[in-house]
C-alpha positions in Angstrom: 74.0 131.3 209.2 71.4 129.8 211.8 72.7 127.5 213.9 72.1 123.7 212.9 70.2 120.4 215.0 73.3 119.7 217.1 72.0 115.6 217.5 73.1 113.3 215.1 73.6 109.4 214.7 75.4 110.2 211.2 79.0 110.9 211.1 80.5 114.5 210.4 84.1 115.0 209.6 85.2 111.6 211.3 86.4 108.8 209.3 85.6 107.4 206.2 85.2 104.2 208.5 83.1 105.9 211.0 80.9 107.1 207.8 80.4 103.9 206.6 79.6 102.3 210.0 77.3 105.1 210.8 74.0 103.4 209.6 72.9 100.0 211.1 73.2 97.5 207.7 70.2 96.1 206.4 69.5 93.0 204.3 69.0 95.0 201.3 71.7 98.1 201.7 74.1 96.1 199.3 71.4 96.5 196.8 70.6 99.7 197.5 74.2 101.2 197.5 74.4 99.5 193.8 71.1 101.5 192.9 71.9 104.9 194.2 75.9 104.1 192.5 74.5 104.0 188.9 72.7 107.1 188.8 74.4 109.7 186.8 71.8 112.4 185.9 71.1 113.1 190.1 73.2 113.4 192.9 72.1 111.8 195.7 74.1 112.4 199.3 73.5 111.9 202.5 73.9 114.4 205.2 74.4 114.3 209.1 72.4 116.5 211.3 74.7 119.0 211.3 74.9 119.2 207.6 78.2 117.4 206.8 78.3 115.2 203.4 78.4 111.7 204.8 78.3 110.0 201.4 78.4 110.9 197.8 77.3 109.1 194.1 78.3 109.6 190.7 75.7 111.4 189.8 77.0 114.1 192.6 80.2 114.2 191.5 79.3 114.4 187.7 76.9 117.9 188.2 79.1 119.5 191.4 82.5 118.7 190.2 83.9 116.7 193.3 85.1 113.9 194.2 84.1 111.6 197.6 87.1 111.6 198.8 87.1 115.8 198.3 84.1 116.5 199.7 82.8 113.7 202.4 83.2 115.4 205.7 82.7 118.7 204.7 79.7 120.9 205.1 76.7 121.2 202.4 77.0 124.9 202.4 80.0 124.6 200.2 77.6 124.3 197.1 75.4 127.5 198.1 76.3 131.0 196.5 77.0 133.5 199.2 73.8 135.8 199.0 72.1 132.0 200.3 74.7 132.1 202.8 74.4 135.6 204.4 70.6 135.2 204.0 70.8 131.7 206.9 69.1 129.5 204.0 70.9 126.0 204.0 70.3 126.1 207.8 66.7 127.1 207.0 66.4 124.3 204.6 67.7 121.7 207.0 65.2 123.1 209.4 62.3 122.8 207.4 62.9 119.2 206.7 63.5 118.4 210.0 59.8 119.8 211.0 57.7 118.9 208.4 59.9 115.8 207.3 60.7 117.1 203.3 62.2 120.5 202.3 61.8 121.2 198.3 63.2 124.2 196.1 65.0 125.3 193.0 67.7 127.9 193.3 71.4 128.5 192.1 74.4 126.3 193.4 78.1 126.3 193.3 80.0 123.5 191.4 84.0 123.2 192.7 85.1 125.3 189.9 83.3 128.2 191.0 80.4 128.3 188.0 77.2 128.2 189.1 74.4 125.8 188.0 70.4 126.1 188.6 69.3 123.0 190.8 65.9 121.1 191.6 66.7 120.1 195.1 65.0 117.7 198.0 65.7 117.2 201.6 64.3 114.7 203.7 64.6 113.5 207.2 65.8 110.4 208.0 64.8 109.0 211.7 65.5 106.0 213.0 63.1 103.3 214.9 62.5 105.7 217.9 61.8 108.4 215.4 64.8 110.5 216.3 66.5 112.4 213.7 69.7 110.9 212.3 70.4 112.7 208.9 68.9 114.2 205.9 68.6 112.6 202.5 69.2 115.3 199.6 68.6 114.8 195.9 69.8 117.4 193.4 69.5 117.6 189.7 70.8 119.9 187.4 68.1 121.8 185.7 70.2 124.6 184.1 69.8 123.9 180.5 65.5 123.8 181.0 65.9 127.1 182.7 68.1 128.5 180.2 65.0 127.6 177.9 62.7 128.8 179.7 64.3 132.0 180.3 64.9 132.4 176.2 61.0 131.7 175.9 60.1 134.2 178.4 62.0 136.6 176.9 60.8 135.6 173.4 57.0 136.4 174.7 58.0 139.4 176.9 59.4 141.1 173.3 56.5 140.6 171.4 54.5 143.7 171.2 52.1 143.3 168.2 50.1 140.6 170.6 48.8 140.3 174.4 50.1 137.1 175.6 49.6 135.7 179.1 48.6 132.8 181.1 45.3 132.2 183.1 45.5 129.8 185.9 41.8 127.3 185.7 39.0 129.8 186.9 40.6 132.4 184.4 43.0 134.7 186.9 45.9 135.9 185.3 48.8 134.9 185.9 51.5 136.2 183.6 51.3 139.4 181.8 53.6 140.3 178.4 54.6 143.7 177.0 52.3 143.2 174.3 49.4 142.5 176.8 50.3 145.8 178.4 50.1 147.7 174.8 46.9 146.6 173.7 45.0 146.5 176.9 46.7 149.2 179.0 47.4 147.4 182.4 50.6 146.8 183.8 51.4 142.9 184.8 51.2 144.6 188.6 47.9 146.0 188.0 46.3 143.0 186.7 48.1 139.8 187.4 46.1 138.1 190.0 42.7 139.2 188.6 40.2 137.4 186.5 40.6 138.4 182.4 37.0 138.5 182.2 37.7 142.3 183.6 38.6 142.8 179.3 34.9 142.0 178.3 31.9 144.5 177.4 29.5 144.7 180.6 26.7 142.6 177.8 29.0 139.6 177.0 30.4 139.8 181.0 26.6 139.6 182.5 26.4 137.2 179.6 28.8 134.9 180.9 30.9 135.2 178.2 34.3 134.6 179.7 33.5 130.9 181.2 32.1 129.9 178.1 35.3 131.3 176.1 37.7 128.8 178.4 34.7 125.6 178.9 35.2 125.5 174.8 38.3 125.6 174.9 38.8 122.6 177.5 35.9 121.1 175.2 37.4 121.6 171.9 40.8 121.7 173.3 41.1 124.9 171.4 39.1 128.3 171.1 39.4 130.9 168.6 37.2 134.1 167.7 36.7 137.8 167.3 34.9 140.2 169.3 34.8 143.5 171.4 37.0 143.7 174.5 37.4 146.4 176.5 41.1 148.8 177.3 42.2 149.9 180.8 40.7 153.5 180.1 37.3 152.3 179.1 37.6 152.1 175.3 36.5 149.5 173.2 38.9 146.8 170.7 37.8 144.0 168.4 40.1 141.6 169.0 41.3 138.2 167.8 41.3 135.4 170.7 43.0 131.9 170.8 42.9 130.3 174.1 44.6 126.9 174.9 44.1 124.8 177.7 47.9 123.5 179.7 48.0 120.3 181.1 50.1 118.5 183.2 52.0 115.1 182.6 48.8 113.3 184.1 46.8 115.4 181.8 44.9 117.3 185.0 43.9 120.8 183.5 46.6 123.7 185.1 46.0 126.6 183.4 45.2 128.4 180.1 46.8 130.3 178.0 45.3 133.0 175.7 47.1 135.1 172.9 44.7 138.4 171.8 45.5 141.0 168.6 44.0 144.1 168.3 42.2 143.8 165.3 40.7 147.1 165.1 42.1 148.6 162.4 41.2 145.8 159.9 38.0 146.2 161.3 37.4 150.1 160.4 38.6 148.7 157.3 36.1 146.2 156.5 33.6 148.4 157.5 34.8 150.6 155.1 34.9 148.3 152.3 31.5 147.3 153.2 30.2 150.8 152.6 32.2 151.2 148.8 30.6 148.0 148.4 27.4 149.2 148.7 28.2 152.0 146.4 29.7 149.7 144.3 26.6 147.7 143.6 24.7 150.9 142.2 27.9 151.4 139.7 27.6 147.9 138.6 23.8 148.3 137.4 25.6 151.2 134.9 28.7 149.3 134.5 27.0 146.2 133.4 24.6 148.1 130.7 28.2 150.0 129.5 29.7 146.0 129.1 26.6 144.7 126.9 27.1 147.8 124.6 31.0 147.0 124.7 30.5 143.6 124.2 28.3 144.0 121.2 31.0 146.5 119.5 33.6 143.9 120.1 31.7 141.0 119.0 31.1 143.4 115.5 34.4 144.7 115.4 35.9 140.5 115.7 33.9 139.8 113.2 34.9 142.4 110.7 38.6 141.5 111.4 38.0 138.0 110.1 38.0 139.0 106.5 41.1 140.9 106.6 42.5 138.2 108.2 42.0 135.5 105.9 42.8 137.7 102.9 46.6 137.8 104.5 46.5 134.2 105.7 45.3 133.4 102.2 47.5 135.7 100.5 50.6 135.1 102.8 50.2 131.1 102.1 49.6 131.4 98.1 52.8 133.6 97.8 54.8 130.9 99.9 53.8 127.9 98.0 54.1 129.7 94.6 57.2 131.8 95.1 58.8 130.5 98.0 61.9 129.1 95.9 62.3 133.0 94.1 61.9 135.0 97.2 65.5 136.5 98.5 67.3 136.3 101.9 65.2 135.9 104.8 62.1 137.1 102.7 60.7 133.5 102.8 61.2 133.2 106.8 59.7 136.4 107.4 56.8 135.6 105.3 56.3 132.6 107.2 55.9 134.2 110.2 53.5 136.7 108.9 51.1 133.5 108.1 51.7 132.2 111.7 50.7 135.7 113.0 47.3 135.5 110.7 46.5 131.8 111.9 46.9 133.2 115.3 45.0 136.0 114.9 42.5 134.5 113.5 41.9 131.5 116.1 41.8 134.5 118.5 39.2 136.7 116.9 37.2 133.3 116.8 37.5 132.7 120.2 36.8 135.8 121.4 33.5 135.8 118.9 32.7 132.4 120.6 33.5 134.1 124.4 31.0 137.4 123.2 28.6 134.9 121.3 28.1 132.9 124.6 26.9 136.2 126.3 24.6 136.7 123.7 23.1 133.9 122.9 19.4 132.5 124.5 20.7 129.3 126.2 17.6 127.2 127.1 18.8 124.0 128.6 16.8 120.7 127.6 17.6 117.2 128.1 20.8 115.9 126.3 22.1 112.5 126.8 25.8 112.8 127.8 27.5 110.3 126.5 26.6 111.1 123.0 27.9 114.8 123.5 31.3 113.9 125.0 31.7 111.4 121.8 30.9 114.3 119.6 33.8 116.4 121.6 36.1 113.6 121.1 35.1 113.4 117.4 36.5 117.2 117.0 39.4 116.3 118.7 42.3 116.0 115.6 44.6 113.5 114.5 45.9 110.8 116.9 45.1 112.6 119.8 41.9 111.4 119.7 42.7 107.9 120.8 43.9 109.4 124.0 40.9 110.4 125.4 38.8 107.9 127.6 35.7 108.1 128.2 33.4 106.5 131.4 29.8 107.0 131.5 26.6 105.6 131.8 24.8 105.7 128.4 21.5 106.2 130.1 23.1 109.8 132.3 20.9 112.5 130.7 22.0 115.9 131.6 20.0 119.4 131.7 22.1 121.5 128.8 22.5 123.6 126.0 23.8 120.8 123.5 26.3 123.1 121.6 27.2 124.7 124.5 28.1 121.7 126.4 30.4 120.1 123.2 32.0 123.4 123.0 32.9 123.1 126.6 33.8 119.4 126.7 36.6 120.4 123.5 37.9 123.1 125.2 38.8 120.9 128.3 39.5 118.1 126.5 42.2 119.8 124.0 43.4 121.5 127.5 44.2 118.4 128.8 46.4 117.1 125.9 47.7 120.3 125.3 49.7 120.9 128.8 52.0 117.9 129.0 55.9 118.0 129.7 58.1 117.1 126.7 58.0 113.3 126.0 55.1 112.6 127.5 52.1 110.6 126.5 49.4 112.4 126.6 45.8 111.5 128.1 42.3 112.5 129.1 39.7 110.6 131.1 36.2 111.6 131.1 34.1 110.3 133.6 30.4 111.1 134.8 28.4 110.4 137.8 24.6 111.6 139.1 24.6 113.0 142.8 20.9 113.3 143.3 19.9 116.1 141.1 22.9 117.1 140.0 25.1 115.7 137.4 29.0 115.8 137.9 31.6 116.0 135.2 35.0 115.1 135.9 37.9 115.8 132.8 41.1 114.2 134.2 44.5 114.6 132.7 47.8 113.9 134.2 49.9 117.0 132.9 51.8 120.0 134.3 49.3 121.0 136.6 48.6 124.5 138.1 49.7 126.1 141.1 47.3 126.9 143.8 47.8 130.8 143.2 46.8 130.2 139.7 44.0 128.1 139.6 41.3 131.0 139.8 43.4 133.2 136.9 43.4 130.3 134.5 39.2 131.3 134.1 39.8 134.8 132.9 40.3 136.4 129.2 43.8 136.1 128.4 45.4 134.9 131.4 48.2 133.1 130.2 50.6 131.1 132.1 53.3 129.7 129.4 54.3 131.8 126.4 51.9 130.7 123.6 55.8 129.5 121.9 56.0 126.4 124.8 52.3 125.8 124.4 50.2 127.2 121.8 46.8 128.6 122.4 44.4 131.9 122.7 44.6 132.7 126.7 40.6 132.4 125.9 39.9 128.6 126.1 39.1 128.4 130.0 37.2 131.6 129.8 34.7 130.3 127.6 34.1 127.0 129.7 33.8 129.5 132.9 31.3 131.4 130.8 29.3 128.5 128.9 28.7 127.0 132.2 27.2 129.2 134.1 24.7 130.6 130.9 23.5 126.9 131.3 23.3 126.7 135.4 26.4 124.8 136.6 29.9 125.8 138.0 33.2 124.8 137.4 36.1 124.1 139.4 39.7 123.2 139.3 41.9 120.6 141.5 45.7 120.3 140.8 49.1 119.0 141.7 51.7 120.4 139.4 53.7 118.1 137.7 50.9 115.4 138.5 48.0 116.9 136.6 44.4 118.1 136.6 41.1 117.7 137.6 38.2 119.9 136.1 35.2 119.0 137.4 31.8 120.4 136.2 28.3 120.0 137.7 25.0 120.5 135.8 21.5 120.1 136.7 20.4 116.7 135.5 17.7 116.2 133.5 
């Protein structure tokens, strides 16, 4: 180690009296020795010119592990690990602070039990009226556990490979570089740290300016995100997904950015692909649709030939039941039964899927049909008690652009929906409401039932998507299909919002009149 400034007004190892009497008193120093003796979370010492600990605080003793009475008199180079000692750096240190009047660092220190801790350190020089140097002030603090994080975090980014991610200081200069990085673009972190990342842009969007206006939008928006072509090491082109975030300081003063790119060309190809079966697609769909119309019209003839056979064993099931029910043997009766229930079901599904074909089939021409009336004649279809649950709020003078039959078929099927789906003991209930949003006409058919998952809620529209057995709530699977499908013959969509266990919201618009 160097040699240190040999002039000094501060005591070295001379007595704890000398120590004390070392620094003129001033009006304040009672104060200040209570100030500096409650701090905990830094040590703050006092060092003569030579580098000898002249005084100590809790805070000192609490990180380095000594007491005053252990360590007052003795040198400061006790605390550095011996690399810093063969390499002359606490006399550096001192040296430094002594020119330029402040020496600042983080390295490793020694605590007295031997383990070693990372430290935020500051030296300054203390001279006295005539400006001559009489000590050094130092303040450490014990930064091991934000260093420990740090370290875990840079380790965590240096792992991922799947993604580039690195850090651009404010004109766009790298300045860290990830594993990941290296993969995707090719560069190692010595090839490229230092340089500006719009070297990863196509010549076009580079002359185009490109890059500044990537990290001005993102200090804008204080976030940018998008896709586009970049550009490897060896000249070949990726699309990739970008996200660039800005890095403040404390203050809030801009420091940096940092940017996380995927290479996204494989989904790419994909798309591109799908895009071309599309387009193939489209002229398959001409023949597929003409192939559905004559489908359709065999299985609207073939439901409607089923409907006799039907009824005959409904009919026949039902007569034999109420006539012979007492005669029949063993389980005949039971069985029986459940033949008629089978019909009945059968039957209410050939019917819906005659209503579900007829819809396709029919010539739907809306025309003006006052709404109110219509949703009092779905209500009126509605059996039983049930009916008094159903609420209805709308202006008698909202006229709506429909195909009347059409439009009560729809409003029953969302209406029974609604007073179906309820949790066991319940009360059930349905709110209709209305309201005119310039030329459109909105139809909202509230219920506060089980409600439908999120991944559900486009399913529930299709032919025979179930989501209970037809046991826990009875029904065709057919119901919501035919509302999707009536609809849209008569110009309008259809859409769903719902919480389960809180209910649901079907809201329709129309064209108004």
């Amino acid at each position: 180690m160097g040699p240190l400034p040999k002039k000094s007004r501060l005591p070295g190892k001379d007595s704890k009296a000398n120590a004390a009497a070392a620094v003129s008193p001033l009006p304040y120093e009672h104060t200040f020795r209570l100030l500096v003796g409650s701090v905990t979370d830094y040590a703050i010492f006092l060092l003569s010119t030579e580098g000898v600990v002249v005084s100590w605080n809790p805070g000192a003793e609490r990180i380095k592990g000594y007491k005053a009475e252990e360590i007052i008199g003795k040198p400061f180079t006790v605390f550095y690990p011996e690399v810093d000692l063969q390499a002359g750096k606490p006399a550096m240190e001192l040296r430094v602070a002594g020119e330029v009047g402040r020496f600042e660092d983080e390295g490793w220190r020694i605590r007295k039990d031997g383990s070693r801790f990372w430290a935020s350190v500051i030296i300054t020089a203390l001279r006295d009226e005539t400006g001559t140097l009489i000590g050094f002030g130092k303040i450490t603090r014990d930064l091991t556990d934000r260093r420990e994080a740090e370290l875990r975090h840079r380790l965590l980014i240096e792992g991922v490979t799947d993604y580039a991610i690195y850090s651009l200081d404010v004109n766009g200069n790298i300045t860290s570089w990830n594993t990941g990085a290296q993969r995707i673009k090719g560069y190692t972190a010595e090839e490229i740290v230092g340089k500006n990342f719009s070297n990863f842009y196509t010549r076009e969007d580079a002359d185009a300016g490109l890059p500044a206006k990537v990290l001005a939008e993102a200090v804008r928006q204080g976030h940018f995100e998008g896709e586009g072509w970049r550009v490897r090491k060896d000249g070949r082109r990726f699309w990739s997904n970008v996200v660039v975030t800005p890095m403040r300081d404390e203050s809030g003063d801009l420091i940096g950015f940092t940017k996380i790119t995927r290479d996204m060309t494989d989904r790419m190809q994909l798309l591109e692909k799908i895009q071309q079966h599309a387009q193939e697609l489209e002229v398959r769909m001409a023949e597929s649709e003409r192939a559905n119309a004559e489908l359709e019209a065999f299985g609207y003839s073939v439901s409607h030939d089923l409907r006799a056979p039907l009824r005959a064993i409904e009919g026949f099931s039902d007569i034999i039941l109420t006539d012979f029910g007492t005669q029949l043997p063993g389980r005949v009766p039971e069985l029986l039964q459940n033949v008629l229930q089978a019909a009945t079901r059968m039957n209410h599904l050939v019917q819906d899927l005659l209503d579900y074909s007829r819809l396709g089939r029919i010539d739907i021409d809306p025309a003006p049909v006052n709404l109110l009336r219509a949703v009092r004649e779905a209500r009126e279809q509605i059996p039983g008690k049930l009916r008094d649950k159903v609420t209805l709020s709308i202006d008698p003078a909202l006229m709506v652009a429909a195909h009347r039959p059409t439009l009560i078929q729809v409003l029953v099927n969302l209406i029974d929906n609604g007073l179906k789906f309820y949790p066991q003991g319940r009360t059930p209930h349905v709110e209709v409401t209305a309201r005119a949003e310039n030329d459109i006409i909105m139809i909202s058919v509230c219920d506060e039932g089980i409600g439908i998952s999120r991944q559900h809620q486009e399913r529930i529209f299709h032919v025979f998507e179930r989501l209970h057995s037809a046991e826990t709530y009875p029904g065709t699977g057919i119901g919501l299909a035919i509302v999707k499908r009536g609809i849209s013959r008569m110009g309008g969509t259809v859409q769903v919002e719902s919480t389960p266990g809180k209910g649901s919201r079907f809201s329709i618009s129309l064209p108004a009149k």
